[in-house]
PDB file of N, H, CA, C and O in Angstrom:
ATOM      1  N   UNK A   1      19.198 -15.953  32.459  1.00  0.00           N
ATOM      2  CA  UNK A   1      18.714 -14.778  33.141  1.00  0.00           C
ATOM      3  C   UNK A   1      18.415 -13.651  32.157  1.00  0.00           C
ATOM      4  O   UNK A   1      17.555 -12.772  32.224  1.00  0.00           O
ATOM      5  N   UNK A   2      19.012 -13.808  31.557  1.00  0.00           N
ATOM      6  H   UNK A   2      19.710 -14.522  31.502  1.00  0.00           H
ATOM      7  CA  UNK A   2      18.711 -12.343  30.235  1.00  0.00           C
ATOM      8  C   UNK A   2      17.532 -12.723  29.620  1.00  0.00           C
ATOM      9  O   UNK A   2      16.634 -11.885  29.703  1.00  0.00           O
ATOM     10  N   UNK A   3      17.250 -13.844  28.969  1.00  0.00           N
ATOM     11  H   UNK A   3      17.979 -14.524  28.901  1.00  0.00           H
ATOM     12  CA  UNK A   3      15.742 -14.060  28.404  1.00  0.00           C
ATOM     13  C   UNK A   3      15.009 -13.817  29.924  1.00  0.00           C
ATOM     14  O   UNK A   3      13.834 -13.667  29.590  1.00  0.00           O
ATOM     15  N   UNK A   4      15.046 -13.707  31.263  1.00  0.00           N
ATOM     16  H   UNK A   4      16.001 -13.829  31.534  1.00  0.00           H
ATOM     17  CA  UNK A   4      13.974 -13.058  31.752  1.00  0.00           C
ATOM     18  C   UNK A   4      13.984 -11.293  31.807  1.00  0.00           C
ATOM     19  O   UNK A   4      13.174 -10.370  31.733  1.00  0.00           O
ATOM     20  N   UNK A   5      15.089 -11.451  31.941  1.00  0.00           N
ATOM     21  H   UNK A   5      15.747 -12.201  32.000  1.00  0.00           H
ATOM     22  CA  UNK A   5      15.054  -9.363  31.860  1.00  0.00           C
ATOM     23  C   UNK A   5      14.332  -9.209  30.572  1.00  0.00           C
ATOM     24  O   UNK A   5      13.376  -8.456  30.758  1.00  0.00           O
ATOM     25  N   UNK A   6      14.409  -9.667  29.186  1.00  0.00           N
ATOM     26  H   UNK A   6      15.185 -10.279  29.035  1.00  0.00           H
ATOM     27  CA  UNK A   6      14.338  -9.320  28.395  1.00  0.00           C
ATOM     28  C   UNK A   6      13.034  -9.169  28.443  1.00  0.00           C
ATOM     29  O   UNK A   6      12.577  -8.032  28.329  1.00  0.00           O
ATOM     30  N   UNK A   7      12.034 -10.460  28.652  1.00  0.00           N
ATOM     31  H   UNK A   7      12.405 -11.384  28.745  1.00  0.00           H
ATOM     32  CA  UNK A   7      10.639 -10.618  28.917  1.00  0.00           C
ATOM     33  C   UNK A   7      10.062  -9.697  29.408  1.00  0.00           C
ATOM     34  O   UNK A   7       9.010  -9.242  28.959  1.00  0.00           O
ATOM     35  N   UNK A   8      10.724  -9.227  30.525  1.00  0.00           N
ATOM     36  H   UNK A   8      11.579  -9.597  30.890  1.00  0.00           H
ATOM     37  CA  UNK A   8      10.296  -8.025  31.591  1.00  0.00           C
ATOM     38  C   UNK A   8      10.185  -7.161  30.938  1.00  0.00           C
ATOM     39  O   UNK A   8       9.150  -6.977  30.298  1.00  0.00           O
ATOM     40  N   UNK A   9      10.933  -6.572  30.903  1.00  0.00           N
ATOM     41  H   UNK A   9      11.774  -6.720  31.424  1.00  0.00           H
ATOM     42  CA  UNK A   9      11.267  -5.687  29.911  1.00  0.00           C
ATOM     43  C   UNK A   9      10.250  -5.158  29.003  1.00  0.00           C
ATOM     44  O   UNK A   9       9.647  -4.087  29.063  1.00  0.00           O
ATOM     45  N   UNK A  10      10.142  -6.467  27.830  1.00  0.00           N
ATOM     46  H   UNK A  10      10.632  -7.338  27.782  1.00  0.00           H
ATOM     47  CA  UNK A  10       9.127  -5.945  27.037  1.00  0.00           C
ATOM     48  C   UNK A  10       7.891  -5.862  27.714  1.00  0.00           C
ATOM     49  O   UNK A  10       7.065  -5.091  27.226  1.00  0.00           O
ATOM     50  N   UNK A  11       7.476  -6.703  29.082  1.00  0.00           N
ATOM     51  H   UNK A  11       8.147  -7.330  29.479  1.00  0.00           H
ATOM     52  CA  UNK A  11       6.100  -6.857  29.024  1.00  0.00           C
ATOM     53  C   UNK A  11       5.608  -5.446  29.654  1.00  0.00           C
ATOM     54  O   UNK A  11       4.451  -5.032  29.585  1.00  0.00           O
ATOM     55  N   UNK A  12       6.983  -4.602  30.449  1.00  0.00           N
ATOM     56  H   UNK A  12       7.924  -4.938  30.504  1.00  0.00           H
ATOM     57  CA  UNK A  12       6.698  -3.759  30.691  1.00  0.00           C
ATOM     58  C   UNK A  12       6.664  -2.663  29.632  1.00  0.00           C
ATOM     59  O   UNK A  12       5.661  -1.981  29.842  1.00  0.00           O
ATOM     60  N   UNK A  13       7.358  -2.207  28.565  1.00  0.00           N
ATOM     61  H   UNK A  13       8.173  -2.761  28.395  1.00  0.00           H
ATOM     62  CA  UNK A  13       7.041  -1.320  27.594  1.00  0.00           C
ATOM     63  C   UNK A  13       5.645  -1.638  26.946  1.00  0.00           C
ATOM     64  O   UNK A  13       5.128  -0.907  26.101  1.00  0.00           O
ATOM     65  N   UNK A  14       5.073  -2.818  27.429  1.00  0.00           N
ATOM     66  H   UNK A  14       5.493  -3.412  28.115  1.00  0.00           H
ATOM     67  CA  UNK A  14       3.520  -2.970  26.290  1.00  0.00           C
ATOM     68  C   UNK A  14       3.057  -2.403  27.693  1.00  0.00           C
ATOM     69  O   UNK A  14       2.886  -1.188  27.589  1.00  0.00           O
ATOM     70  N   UNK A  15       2.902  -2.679  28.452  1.00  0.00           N
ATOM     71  H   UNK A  15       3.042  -3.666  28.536  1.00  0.00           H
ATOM     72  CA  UNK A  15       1.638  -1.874  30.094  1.00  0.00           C
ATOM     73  C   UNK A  15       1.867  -0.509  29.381  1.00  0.00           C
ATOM     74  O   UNK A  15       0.868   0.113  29.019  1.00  0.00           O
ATOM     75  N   UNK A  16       3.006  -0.035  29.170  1.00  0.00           N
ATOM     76  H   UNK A  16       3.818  -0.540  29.463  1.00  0.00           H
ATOM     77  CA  UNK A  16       3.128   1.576  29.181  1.00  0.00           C
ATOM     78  C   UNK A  16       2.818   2.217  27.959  1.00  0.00           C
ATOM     79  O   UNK A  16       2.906   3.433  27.786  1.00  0.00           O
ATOM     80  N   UNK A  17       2.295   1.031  26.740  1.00  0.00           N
ATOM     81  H   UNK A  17       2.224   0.044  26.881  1.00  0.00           H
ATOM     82  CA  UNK A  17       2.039   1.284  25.312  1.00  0.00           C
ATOM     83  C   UNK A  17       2.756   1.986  24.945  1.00  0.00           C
ATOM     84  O   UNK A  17       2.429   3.085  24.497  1.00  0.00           O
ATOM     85  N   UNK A  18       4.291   1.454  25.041  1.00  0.00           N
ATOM     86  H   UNK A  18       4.557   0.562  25.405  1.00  0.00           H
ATOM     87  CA  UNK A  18       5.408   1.957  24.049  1.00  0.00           C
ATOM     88  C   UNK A  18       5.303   1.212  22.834  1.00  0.00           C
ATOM     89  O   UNK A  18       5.362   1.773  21.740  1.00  0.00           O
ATOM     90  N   UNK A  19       5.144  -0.076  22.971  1.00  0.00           N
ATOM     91  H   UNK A  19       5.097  -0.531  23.859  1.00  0.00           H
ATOM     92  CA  UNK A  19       5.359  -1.111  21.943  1.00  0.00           C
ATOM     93  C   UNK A  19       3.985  -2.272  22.525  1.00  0.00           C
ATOM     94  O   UNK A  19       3.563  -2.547  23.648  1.00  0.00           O
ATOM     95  N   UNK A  20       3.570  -2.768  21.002  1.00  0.00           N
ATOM     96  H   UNK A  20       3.913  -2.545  20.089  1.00  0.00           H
ATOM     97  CA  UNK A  20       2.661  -3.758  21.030  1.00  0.00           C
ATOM     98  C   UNK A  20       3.102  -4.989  20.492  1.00  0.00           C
ATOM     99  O   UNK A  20       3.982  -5.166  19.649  1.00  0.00           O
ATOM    100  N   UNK A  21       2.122  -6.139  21.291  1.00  0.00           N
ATOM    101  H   UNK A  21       1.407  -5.996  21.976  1.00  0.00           H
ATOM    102  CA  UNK A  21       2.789  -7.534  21.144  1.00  0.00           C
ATOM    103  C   UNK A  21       2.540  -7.415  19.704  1.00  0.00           C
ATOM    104  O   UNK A  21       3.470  -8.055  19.213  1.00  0.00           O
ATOM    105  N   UNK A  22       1.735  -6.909  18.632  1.00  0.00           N
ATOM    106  H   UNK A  22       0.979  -6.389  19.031  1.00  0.00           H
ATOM    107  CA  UNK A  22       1.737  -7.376  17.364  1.00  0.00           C
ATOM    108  C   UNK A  22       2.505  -6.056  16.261  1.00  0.00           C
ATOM    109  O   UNK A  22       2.352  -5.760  15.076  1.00  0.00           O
ATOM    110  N   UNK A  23       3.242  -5.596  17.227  1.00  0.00           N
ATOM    111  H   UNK A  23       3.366  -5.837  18.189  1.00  0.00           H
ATOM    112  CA  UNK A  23       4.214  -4.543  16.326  1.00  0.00           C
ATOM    113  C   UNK A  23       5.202  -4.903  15.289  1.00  0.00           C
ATOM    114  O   UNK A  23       5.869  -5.851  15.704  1.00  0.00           O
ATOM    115  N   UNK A  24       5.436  -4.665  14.531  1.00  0.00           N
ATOM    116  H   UNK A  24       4.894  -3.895  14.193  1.00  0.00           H
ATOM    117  CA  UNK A  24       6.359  -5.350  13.551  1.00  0.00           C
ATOM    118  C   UNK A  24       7.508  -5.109  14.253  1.00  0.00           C
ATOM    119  O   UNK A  24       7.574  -3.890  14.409  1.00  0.00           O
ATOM    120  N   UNK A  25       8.688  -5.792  14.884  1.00  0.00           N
ATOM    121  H   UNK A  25       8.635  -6.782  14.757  1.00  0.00           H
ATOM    122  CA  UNK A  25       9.886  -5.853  15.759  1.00  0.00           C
ATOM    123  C   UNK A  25      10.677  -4.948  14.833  1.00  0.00           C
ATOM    124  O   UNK A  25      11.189  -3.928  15.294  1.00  0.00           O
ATOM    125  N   UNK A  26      10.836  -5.338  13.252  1.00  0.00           N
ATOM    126  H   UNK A  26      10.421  -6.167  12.877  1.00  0.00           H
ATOM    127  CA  UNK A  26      12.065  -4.926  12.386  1.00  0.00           C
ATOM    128  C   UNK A  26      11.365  -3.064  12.513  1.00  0.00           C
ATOM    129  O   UNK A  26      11.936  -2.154  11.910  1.00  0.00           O
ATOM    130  N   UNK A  27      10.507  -2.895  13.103  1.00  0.00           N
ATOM    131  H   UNK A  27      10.043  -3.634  13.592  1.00  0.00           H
ATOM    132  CA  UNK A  27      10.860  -1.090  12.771  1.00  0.00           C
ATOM    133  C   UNK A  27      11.604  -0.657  14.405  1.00  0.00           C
ATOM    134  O   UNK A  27      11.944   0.526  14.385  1.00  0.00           O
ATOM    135  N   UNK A  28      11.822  -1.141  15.359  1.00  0.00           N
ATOM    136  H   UNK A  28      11.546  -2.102  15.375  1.00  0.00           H
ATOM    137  CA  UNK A  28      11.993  -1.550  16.353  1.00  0.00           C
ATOM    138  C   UNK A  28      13.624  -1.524  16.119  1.00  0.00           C
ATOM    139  O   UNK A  28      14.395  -0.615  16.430  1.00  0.00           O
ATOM    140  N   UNK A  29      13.934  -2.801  15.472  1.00  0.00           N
ATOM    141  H   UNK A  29      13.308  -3.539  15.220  1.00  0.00           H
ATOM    142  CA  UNK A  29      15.765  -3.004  15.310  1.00  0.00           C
ATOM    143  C   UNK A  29      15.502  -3.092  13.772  1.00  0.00           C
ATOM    144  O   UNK A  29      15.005  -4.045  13.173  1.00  0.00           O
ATOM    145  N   UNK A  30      15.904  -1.993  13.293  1.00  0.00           N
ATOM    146  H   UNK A  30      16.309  -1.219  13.780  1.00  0.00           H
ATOM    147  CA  UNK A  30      15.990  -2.318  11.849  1.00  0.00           C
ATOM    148  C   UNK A  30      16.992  -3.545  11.365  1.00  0.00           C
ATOM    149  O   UNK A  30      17.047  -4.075  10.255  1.00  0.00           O
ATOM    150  N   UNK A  31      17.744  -3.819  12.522  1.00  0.00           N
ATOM    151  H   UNK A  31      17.699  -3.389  13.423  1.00  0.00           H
ATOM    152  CA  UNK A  31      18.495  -4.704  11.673  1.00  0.00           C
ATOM    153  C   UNK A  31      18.229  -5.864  11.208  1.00  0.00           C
ATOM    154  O   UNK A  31      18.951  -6.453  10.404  1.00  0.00           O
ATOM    155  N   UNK A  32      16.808  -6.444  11.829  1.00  0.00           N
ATOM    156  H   UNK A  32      16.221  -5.965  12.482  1.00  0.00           H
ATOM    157  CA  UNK A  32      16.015  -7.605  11.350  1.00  0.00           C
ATOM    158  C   UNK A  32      14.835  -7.451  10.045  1.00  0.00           C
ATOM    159  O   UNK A  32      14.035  -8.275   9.603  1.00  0.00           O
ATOM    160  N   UNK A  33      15.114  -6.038   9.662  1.00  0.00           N
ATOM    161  H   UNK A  33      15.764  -5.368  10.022  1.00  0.00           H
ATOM    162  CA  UNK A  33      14.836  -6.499   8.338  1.00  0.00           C
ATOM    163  C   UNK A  33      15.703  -7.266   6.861  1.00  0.00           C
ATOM    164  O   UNK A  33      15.273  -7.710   5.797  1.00  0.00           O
ATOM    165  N   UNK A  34      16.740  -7.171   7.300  1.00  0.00           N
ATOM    166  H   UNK A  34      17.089  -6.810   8.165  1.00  0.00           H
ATOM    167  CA  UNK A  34      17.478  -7.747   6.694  1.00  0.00           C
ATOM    168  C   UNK A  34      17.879  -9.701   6.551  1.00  0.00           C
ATOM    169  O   UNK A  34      18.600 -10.454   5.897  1.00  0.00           O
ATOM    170  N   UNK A  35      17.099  -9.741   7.383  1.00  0.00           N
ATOM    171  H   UNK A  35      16.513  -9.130   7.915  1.00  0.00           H
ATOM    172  CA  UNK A  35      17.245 -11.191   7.715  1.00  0.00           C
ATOM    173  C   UNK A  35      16.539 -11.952   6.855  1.00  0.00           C
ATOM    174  O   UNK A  35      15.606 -11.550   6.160  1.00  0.00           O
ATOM    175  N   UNK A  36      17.035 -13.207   6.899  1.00  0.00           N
ATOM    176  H   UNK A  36      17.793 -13.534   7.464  1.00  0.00           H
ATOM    177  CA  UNK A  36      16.614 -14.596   6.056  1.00  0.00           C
ATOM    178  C   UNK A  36      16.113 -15.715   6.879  1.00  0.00           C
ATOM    179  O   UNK A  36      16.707 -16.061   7.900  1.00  0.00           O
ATOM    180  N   UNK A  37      15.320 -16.138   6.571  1.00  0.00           N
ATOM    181  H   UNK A  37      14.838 -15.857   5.742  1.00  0.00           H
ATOM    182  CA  UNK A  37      14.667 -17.571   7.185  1.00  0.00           C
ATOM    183  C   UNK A  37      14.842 -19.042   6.881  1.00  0.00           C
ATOM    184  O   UNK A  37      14.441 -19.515   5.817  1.00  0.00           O
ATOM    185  N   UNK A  38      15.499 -19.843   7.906  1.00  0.00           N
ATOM    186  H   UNK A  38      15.824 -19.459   8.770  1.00  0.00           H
ATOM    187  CA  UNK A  38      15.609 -20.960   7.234  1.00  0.00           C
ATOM    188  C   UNK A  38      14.900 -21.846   6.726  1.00  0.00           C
ATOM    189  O   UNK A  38      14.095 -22.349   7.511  1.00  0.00           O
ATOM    190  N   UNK A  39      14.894 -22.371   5.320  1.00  0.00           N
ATOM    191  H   UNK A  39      15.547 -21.962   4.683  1.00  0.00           H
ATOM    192  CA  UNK A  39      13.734 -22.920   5.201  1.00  0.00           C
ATOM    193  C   UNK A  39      13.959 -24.775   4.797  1.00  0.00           C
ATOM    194  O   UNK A  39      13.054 -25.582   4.583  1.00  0.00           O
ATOM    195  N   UNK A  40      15.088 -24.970   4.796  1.00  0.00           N
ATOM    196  H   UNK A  40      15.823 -24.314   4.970  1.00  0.00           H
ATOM    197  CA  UNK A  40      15.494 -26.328   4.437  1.00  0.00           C
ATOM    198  C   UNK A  40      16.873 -26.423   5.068  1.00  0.00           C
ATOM    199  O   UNK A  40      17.546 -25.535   5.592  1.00  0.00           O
ATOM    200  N   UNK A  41      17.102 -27.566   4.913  1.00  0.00           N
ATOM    201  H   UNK A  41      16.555 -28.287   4.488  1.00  0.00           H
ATOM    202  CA  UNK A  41      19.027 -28.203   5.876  1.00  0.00           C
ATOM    203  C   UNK A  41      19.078 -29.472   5.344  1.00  0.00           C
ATOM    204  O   UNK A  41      18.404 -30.386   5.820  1.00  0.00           O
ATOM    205  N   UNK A  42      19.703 -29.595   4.544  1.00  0.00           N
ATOM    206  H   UNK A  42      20.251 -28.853   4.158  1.00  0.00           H
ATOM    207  CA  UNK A  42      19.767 -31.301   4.212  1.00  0.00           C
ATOM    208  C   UNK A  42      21.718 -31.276   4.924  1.00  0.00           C
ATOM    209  O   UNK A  42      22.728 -30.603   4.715  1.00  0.00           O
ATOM    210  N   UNK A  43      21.176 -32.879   6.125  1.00  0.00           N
ATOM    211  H   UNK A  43      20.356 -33.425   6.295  1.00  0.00           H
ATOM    212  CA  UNK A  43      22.314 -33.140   6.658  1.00  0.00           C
ATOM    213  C   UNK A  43      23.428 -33.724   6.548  1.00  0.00           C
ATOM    214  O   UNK A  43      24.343 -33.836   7.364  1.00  0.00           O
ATOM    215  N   UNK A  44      23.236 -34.381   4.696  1.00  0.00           N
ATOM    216  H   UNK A  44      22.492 -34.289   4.034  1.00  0.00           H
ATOM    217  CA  UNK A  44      23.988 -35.586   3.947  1.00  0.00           C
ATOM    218  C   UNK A  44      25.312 -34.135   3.477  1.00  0.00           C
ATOM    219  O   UNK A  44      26.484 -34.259   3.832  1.00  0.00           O
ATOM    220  N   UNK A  45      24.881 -33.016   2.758  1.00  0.00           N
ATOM    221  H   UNK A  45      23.929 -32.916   2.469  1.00  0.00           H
ATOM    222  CA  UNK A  45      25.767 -32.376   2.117  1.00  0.00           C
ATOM    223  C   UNK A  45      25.735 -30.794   3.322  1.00  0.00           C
ATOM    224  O   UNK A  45      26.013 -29.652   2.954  1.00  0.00           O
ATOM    225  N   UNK A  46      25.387 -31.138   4.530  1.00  0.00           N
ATOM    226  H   UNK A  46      25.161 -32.065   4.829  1.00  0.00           H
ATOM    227  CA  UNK A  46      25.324 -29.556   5.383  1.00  0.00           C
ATOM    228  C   UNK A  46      24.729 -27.853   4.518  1.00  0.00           C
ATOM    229  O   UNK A  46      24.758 -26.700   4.947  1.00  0.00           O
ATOM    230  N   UNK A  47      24.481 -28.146   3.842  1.00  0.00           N
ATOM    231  H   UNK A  47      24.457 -29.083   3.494  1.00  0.00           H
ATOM    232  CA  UNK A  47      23.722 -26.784   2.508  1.00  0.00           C
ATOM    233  C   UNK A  47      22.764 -26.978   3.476  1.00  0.00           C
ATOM    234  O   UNK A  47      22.592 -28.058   4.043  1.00  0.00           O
ATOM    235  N   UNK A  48      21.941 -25.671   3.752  1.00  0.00           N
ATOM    236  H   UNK A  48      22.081 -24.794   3.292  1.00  0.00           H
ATOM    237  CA  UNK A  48      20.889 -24.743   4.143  1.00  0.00           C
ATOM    238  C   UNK A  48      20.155 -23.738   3.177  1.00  0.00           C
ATOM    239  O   UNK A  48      20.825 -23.068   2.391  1.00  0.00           O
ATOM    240  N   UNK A  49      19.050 -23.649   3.220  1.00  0.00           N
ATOM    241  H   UNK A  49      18.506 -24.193   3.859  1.00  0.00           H
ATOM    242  CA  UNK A  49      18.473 -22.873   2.264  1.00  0.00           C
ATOM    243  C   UNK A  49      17.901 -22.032   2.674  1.00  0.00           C
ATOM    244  O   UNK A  49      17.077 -22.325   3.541  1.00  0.00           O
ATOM    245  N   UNK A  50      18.036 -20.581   2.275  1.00  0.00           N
ATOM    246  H   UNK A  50      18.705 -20.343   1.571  1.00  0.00           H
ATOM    247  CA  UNK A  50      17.271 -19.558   3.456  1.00  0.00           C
ATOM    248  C   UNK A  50      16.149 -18.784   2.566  1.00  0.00           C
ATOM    249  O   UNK A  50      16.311 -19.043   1.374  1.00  0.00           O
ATOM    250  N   UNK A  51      15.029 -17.884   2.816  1.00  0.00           N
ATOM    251  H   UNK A  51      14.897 -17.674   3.785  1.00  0.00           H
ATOM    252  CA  UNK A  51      14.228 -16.908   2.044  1.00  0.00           C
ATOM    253  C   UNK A  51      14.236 -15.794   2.864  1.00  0.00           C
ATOM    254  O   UNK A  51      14.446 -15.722   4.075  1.00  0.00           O
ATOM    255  N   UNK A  52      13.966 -14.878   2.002  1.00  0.00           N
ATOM    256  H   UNK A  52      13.796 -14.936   1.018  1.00  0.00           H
ATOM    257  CA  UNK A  52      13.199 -13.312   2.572  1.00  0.00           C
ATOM    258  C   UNK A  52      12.259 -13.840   3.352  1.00  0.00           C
ATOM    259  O   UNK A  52      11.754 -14.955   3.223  1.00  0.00           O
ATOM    260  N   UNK A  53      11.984 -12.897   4.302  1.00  0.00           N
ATOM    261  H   UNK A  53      12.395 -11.991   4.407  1.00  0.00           H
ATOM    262  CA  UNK A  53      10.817 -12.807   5.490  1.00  0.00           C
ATOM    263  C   UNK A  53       9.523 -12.472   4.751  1.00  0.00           C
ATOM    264  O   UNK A  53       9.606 -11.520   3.975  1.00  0.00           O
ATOM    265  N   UNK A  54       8.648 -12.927   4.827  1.00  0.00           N
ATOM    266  H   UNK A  54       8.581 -13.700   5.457  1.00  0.00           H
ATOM    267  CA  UNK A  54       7.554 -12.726   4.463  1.00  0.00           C
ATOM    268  C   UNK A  54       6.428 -12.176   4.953  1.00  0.00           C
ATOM    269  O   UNK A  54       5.469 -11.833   4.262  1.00  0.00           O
ATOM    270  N   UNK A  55       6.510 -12.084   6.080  1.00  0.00           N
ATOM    271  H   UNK A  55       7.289 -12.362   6.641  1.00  0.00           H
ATOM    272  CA  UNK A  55       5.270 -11.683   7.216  1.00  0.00           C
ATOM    273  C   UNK A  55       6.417 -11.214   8.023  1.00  0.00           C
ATOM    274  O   UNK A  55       7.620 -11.475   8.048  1.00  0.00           O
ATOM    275  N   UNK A  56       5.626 -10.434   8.671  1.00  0.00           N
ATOM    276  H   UNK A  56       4.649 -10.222   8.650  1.00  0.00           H
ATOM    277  CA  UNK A  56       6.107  -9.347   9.933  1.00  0.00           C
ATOM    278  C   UNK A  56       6.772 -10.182  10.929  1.00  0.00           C
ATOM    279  O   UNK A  56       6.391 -11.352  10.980  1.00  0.00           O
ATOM    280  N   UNK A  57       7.723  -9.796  11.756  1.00  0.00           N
ATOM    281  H   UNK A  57       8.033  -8.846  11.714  1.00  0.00           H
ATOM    282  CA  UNK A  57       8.366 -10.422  12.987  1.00  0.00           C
ATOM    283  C   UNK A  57       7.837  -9.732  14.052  1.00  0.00           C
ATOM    284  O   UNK A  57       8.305  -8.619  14.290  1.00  0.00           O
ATOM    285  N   UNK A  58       6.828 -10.233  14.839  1.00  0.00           N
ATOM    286  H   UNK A  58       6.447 -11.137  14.646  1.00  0.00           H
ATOM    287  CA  UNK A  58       6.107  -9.807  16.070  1.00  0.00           C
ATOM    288  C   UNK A  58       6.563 -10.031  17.809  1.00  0.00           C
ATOM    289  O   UNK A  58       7.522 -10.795  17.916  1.00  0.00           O
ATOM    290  N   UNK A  59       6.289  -9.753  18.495  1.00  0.00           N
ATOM    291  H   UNK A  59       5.510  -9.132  18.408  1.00  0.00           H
ATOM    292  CA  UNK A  59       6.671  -9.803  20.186  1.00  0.00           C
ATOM    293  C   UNK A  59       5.831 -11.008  20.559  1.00  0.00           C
ATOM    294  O   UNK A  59       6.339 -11.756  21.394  1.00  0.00           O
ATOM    295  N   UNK A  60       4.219 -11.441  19.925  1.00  0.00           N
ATOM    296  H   UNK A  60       3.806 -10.833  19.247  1.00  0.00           H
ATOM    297  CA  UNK A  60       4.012 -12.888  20.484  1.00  0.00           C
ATOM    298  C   UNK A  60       4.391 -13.847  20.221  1.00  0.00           C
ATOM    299  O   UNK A  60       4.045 -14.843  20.856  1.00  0.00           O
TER     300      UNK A  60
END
């Protein structure tokens, strides 16, 4: 139920052009600029490998 409020939610702040589907999210919650992306998982030794974000985190 929360991923639908949430949906709502946003789809209603874009009608009211608070926020756009191609807004960068991290100025939004800064706290996702800080984040890492996974980019590998090998399942023999459980190690994960993560990078900096590279491109913007968007609403579509």
């Amino acid at each position: 139920m929360s991923k639908l409020m949430t949906s709502v939610a946003i789809l209603h702040a874009v009608e009211r052009s608070l926020v756009g589907l191609d807004d960068n999210v991290a100025e939004i919650l800064p706290a996702l600029r800080e984040k890492e992306v996974l980019i590998a998982y090998d399942d023999i030794t459980k190690v994960s490998k993560f990078q900096a974000l590279t491109e913007k985190i968007t609403l579509r």
